[in-house]
N, C-alpha and C positions, 0 to 999 in steps of 0.2 A: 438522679441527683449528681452533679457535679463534683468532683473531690475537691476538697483544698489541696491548693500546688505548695509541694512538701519539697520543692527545689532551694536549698540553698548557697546556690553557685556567687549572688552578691556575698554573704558573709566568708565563704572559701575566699573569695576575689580579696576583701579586706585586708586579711588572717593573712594572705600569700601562704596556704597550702593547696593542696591537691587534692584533699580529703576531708571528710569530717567522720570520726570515728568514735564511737560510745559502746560503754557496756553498761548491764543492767538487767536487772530481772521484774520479778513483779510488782517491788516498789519503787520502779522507776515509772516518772510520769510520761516523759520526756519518749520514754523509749516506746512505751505505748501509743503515746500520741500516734509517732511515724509509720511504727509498725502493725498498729492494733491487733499486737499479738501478746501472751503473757505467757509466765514461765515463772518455776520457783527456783529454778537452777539461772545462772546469771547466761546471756546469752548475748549476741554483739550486734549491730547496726552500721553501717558503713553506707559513706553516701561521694562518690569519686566529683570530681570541680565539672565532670560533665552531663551529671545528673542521676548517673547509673547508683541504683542501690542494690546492696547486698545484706539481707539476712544470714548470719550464722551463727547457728544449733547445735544441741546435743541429737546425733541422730534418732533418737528416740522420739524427738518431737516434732521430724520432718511430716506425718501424714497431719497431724494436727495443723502446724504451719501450713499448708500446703491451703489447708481449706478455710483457713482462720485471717491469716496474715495478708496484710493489703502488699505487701511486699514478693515479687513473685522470685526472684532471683533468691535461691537459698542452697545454701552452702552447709556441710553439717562436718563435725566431727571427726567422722570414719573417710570423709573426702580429704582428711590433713593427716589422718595415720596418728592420731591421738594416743590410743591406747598401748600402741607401739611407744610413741614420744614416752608416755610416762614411764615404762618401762626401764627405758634408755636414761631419762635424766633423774629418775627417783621421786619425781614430786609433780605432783597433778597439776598447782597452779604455772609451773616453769613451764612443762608440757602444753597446757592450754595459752602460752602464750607465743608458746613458738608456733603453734598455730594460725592465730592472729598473727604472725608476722610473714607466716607462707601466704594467707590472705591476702597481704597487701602486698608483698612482691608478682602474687598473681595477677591483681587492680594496675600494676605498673603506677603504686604512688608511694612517695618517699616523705612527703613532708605532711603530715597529720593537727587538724585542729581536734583538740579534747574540752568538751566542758573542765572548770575548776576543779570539778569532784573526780576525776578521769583518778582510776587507781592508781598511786605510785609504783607499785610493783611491776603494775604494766609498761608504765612511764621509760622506768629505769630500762627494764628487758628491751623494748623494742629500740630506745635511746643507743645502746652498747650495740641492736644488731643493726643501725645505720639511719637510723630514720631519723625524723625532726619531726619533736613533739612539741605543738605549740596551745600551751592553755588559752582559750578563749569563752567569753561569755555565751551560756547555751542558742545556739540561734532559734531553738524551736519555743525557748519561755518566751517573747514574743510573739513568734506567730500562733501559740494559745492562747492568748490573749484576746485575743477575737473568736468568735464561737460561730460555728455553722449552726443549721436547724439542728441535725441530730444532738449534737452537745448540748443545746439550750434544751431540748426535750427529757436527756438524760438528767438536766439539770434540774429542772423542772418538778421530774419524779420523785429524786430523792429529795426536794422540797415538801411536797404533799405528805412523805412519810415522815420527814420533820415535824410538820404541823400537827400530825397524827399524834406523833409521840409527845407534841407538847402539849395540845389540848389534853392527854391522858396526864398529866405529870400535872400541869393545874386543874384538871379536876377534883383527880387526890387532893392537891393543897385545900383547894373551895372546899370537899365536904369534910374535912379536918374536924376536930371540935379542940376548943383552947381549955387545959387543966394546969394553972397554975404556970402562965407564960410560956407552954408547951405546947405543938401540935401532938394531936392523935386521931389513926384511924382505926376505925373499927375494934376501939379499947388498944390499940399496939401504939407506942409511942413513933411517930410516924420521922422517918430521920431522911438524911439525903441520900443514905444508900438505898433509900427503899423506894424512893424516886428515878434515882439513877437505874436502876435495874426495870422500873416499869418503860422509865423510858426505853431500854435496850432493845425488852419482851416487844415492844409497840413496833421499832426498829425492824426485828429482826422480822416479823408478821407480813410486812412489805421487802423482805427482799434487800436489806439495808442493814450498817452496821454504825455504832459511833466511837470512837477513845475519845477519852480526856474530857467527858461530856462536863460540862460547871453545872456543879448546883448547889450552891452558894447561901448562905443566911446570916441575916445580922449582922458582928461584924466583919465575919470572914468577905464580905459583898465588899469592904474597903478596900478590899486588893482586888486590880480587874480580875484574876486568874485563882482566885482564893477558891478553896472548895471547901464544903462540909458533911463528912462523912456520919457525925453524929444527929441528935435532937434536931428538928428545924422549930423555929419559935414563934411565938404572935406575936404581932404588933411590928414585925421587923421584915425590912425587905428579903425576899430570896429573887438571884437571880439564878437564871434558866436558860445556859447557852446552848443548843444543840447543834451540832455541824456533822448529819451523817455520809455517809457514801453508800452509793447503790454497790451492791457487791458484784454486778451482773457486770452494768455499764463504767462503772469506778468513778465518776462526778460525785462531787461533794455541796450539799447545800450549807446554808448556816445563818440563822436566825437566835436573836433572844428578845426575851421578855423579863421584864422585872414585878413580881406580886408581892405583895403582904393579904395575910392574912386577919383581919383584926380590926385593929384602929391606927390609923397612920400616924405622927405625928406631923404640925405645920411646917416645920422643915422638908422631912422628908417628899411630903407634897408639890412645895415650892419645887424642890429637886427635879422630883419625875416631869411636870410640867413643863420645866425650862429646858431638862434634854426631847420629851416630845417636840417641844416647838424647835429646838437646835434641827432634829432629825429633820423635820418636816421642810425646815429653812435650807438645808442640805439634797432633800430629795426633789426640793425644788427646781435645783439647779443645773441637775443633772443634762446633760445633753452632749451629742457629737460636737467638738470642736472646744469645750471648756476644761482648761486645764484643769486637773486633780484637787491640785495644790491651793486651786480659787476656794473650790468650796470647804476645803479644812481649815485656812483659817475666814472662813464665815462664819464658820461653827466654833471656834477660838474665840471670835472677836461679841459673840452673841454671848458665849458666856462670862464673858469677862465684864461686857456692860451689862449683866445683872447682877453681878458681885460676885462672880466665884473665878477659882485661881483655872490657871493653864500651865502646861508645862513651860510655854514661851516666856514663865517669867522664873522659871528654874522651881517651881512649887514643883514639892512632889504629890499632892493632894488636888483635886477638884479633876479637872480634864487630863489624863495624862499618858494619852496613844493616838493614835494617826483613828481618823473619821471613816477611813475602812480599807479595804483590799478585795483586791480581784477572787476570784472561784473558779474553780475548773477541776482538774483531776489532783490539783494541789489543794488547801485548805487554804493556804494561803498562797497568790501569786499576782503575778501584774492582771492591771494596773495596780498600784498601792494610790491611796485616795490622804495621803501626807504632806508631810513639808517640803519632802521633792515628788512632785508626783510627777504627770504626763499630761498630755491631750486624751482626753476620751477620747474613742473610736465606736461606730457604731457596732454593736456585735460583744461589746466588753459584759463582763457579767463583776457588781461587785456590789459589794455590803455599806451601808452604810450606817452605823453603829458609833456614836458620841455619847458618854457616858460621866458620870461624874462620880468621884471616890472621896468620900471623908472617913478617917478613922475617929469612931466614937461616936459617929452618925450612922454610914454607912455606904452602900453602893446603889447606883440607878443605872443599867446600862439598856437600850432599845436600839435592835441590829434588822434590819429589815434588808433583802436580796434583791438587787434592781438588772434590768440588761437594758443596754443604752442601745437606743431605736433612734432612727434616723430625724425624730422629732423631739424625743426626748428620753423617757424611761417608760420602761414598762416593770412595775413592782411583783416580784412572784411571790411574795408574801403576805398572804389574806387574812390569818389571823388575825382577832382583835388586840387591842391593849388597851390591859383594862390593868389598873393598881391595885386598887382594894378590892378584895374578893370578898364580898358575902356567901354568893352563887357563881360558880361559873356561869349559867346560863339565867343569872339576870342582873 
């Protein structure tokens, strides 16, 4: 299989440096991307205006690198006399930075592009010992944006174990029984940490992990981001956002559903119905060459001619977030599917999820994960959606 070309010599050419330079460890996406190497200790990425990269490590993780890292050029620690530097100047991060700067006096480059987030400390040290440090926007959040096969398959899986976790999280709600506007299973008052946690156990069973998983009831569903730790209730939507990452591969999927348990009300119905149809008028449109931005406000202009607010008219209630965003090793990245969006590109992986919020009613949000294919999309999420649960499986 082909690599993607990880040359960034137009954005150097832009920037007018001579380098592109990053640090980061294992919560960096960015740095994984280039390197598909990972570390808990922070470690550095360098890429010279002539193509040439350079990985450098703590040498302790040179045999690892070695066999792991698509980056063959690696430099480590004990090659800059580290342990000596700290010695000498009293402090480990001053030492590792004098480091990185024997580095690039080695690379013969003086004028450095950093992403935004590029540490200050390092900023300032390398600044005083002669260099020119110039912030510039990541050049690699872009070219993630586009997904090879392997990504899309990484993507893929931790989709499956999403869907895993969610059919197991509405099943719980389906065989619930309602005791005086309260769910319960199996005689325990069944709450959203107890869902949260089934979801985790399901998660973790595939090799997969989630934070900040929503699970949402009644009115806390009013706020898109609300959560409910206690009692979940009948008669009241819960919604159900899951966005896990494979632990292995680190791609993130992300899917919801909104249930009720019970008897809905005709509002409530109205609701779910009219964001169905928004989704469905949204996933329509998908395809290589159509701006972002088209189909958010299609999704805007759908619910406003069946009477409910959008943000576009400063409401803070009814529709009130961008109609979705990109996936990849972020949770959230380009393309963003908003008020400024982009061109789709074939290869893009993103969500589409329109959602409506009323306090005193409640929430309805429906997210489904599409990758835009040279004809249109292709949806990776197969789950049904279903509102009112009697049964899950009927």
């Amino acid at each position: 299989m082909t690599e993607p070309d990880f040359s960034i010599k137009k954005a150097l050419e832009e920037a007018g440096t001579d380098a592109y330079l990053m640090t980061g460890n294992i919560h960096n996406a960015d740095i994984y991307y280039v390197t598909r190497f990972l570390a808990s200790d922070e470690f550095v990425y360098l890429q010279t205006e002539n193509g040439k990269e350079v990985l450098f490590i703590s040498e302790m993780e040179r045999g690892r690198a070695e066999i792991e890292s698509r980056v063959s050029n690696i430099k480590t620690t004990q090659d800059f006399g580290y342990r000596e530097k700290i010695k000498e100047k009293k402090d480990a991060s001053t030492a590792y930075a004098a480091c990185i700067s024997e580095l690039l006096l080695e690379e013969k480059v003086k004028k450095i592009a950093v992403a935004y987030d590029f540490p200050i400390f390092y900023s300032n040290y390398l600044t005083e010992a002669g260099f020119t440090i110039v912030p510039v926007k990541s050049p690699f959040r872009k070219m993630r944006s586009v997904k090879g096969p392997e990504e899309i398959e990484a993507i893929k899986y931790a989709q499956m174990a999403g869907e895993k976790a969610m059919e197991a999280a509405i099943t719980l709600i389906a065989d619930a029984e309602e005791k005086d506007g309260v769910l319960y299973f199996e005689g325990q008052v069944l709450t959203g940490a107890k869902v949260n946690s089934v979801i985790d156990h399901t998660l973790l069973d595939f090799g997969c992990e989630a934070e900040e998983t929503i699970v949402s009831c009644g009115e806390d569903t009013s706020n898109p981001h609300g959560t409910t730790e206690g009692p979940l209730r009948a008669n009241a939507p819960i919604i159900l956002d899951i966005f896990p990452r494979s632990k292995k591969k680190r791609y993130f999927a992300d899917m919801t559903r909104t249930v009720l348990r019970g008897e809905a009300s005709e509002k409530l119905k109205e609701m779910y119905e009219t964001v169905l149809v928004a989704q469905q008028k949204a996933l329509e449109m998908v395809k290589p060459g159509i701006h972002s931005s088209e189909i958010h406000r299609a999704v805007c202009d759908l619910f406003e001619a069946r009477g409910y607010h959008t943000y576009r008219s400063g409401s803070k209630a009814g529709f009130t977030h961008s109609t979705g965003h990109g996936v990849g090793l972020d949770i959230h990245e380009l393309p963003s599917v908003g008020e400024s969006g982009v061109l789709l590109e074939t290869g893009n992986v993103i969500t589409i999820e329109p959602g409506l919020y009323y306090p005193g009613i409640g929430g309805i949000r429906l997210e489904d994960m599409v990758l835009v294919t040279k004809t249109g999309y292709e949806n990776f999420t197969g789950l049904e959606k279903k509102f009112v649960l009697k049964s899950f499986y009927n």
